[in-house]
C-alpha positions as CSV (number, residue, x, y, z in Angstrom):
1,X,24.3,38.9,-50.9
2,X,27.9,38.4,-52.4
3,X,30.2,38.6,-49.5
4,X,33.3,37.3,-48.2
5,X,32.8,34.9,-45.6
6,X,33.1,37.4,-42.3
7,X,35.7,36.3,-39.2
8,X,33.3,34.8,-36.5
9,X,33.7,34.0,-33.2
10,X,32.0,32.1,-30.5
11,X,31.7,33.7,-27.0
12,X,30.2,31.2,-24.0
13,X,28.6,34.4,-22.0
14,X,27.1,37.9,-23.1
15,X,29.8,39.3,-20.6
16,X,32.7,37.7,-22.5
17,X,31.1,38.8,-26.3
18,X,30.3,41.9,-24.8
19,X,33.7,42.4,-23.8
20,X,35.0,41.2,-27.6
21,X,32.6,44.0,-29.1
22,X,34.7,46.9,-26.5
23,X,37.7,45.8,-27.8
24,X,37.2,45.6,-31.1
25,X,34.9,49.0,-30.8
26,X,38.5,50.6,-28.7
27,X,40.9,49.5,-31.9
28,X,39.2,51.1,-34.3
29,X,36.6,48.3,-35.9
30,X,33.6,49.7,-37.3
31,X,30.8,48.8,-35.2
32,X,29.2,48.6,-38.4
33,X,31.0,45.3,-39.8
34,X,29.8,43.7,-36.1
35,X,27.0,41.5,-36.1
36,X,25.8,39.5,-32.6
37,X,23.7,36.5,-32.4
38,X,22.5,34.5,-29.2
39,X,19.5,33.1,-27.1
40,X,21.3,34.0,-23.6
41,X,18.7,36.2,-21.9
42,X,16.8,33.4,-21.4
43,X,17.8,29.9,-19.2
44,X,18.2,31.9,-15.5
45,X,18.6,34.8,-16.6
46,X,14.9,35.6,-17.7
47,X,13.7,38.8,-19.6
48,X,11.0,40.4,-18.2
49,X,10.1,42.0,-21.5
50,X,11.2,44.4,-24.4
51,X,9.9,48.2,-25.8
52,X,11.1,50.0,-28.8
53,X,11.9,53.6,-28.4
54,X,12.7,55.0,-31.9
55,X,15.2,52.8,-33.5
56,X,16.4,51.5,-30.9
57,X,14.8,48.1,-28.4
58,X,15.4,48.1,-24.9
59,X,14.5,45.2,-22.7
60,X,14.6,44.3,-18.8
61,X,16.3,41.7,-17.2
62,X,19.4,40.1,-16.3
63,X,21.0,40.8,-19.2
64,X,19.0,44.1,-20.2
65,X,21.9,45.8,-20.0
66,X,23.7,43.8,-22.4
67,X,21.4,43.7,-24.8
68,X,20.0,47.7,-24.7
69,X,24.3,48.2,-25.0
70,X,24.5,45.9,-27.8
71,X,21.4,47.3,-29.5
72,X,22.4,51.2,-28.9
73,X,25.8,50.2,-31.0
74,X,25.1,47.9,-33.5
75,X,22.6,48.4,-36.9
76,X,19.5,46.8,-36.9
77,X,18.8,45.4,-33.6
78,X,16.2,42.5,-33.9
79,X,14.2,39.7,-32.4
80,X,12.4,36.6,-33.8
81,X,11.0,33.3,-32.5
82,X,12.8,30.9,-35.2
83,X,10.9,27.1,-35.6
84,X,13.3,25.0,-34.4
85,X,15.7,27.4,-33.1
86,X,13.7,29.4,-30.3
87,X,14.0,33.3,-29.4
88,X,17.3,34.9,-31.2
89,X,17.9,37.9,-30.3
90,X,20.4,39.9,-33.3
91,X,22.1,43.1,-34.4
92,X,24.2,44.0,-37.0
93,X,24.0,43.2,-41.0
94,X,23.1,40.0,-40.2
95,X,19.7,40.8,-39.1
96,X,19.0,41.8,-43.4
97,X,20.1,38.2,-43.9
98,X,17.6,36.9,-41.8
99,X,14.9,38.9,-42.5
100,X,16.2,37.7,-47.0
101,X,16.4,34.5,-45.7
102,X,12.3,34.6,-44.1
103,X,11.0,36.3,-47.0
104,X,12.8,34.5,-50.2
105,X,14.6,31.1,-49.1
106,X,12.7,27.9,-49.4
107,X,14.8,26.3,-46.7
108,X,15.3,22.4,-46.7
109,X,17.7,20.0,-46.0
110,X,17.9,20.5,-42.3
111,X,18.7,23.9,-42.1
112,X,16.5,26.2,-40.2
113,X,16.0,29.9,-41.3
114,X,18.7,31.3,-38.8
115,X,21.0,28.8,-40.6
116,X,20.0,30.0,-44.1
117,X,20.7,33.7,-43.0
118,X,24.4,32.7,-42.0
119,X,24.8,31.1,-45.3
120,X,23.4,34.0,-47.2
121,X,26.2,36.4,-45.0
122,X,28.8,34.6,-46.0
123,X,29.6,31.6,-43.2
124,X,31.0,28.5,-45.0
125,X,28.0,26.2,-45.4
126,X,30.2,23.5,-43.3
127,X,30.3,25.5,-40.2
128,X,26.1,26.7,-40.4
129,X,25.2,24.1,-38.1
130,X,28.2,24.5,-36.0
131,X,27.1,28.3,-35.4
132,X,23.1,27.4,-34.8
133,X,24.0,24.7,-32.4
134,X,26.3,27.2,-30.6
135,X,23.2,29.7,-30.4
136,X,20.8,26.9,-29.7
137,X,23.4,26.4,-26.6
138,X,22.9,30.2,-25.1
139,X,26.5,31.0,-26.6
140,X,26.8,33.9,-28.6
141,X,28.2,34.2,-32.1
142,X,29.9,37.4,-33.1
143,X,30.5,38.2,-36.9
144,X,32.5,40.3,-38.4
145,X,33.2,41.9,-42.0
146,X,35.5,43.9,-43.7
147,X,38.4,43.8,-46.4
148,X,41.3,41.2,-46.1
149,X,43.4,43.8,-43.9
150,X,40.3,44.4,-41.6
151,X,39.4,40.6,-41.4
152,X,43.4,39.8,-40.4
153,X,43.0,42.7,-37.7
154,X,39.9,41.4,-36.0
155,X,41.4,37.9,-36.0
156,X,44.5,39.6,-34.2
157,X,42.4,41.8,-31.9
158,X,39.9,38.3,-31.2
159,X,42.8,36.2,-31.2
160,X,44.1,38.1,-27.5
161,X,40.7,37.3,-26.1
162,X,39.9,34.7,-23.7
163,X,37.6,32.9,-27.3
164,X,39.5,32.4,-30.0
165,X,37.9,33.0,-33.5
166,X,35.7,29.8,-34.1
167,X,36.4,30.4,-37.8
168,X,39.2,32.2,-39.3
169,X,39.0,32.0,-43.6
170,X,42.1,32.5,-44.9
171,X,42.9,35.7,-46.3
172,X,42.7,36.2,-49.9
């Protein structure tokens, strides 16, 4: 996957990416572009379990209702048990990165499948590990693609948010 590297951001609490994703979602992004990443139904805040119904999963908890949001939005919504990561819980593109990086990557040097799959969508190989450790610490990433024009615009629209982009590639 040939890609520019996406805008991402790093949100401490589902509440907080959740509220990113309305924004962007109110100005016009494509909820197609977004991709979410994070551990953060777990810690206190403990899923009791998840069910698919059609394309969609739906889980209770805590933080059911961010996630069943999330997962009614966004493409693809996905979960895995990654070794040395834990329980991620994705939507978005990113998930076909993943699932690339599980079926073809022989992964080595340190870098754990989730990290691969990040590479593979186009997140600078310096800030991989940045990005798992984030996830490993019950934050949640939030990626997003798009031209040059829509990159700058989601910067802007990220940019007014309480977390700032965590990475912001220069524009082309």
């Amino acid at each position: 996957m040939t890609q520019q590297d996406p805008v991402v951001a790093v949100f401490p609490t589902h509440a907080a990416a959740d509220d990113a994703i309305k924004v962007l979602g109110k100005h016009g992004v494509d909820l197609k572009t977004l991709s979410i990443i994070g551990q953060g139904y777990h810690s206190e805040e403990h899923a009791i379990g998840f069910y698919s119904v059609g394309d969609r999963i739906r889980s209770w908890g805590t933080t059911g209702a961010f996630w069943g949001g999330i997962w009614g939005l966004l493409l693809a919504p996905a979960l895995f048990v990654i070794p040395g990561v834990g329980t991620v819980a994705l939507a978005g593109p990113v998930v076909a990165a993943l699932v690339s990086a599980l079926e073809g990557v022989v992964i080595g040097g340190g870098i754990s499948a989730l990290g691969a799959a990040l590479a593979e969508f186009g997140v600078p190989k310096d800030d991989v590990v940045k990005y798992e450790t984030a996830i490993r610490a019950n934050e949640f990433v939030l990626l997003v693609q798009g031209t040059d024009d829509e990159r700058t615009r989601v910067r802007a629209l990220l940019d007014g948010l309480a977390a700032a982009p965590a990475a912001t590639p220069a524009a082309a």
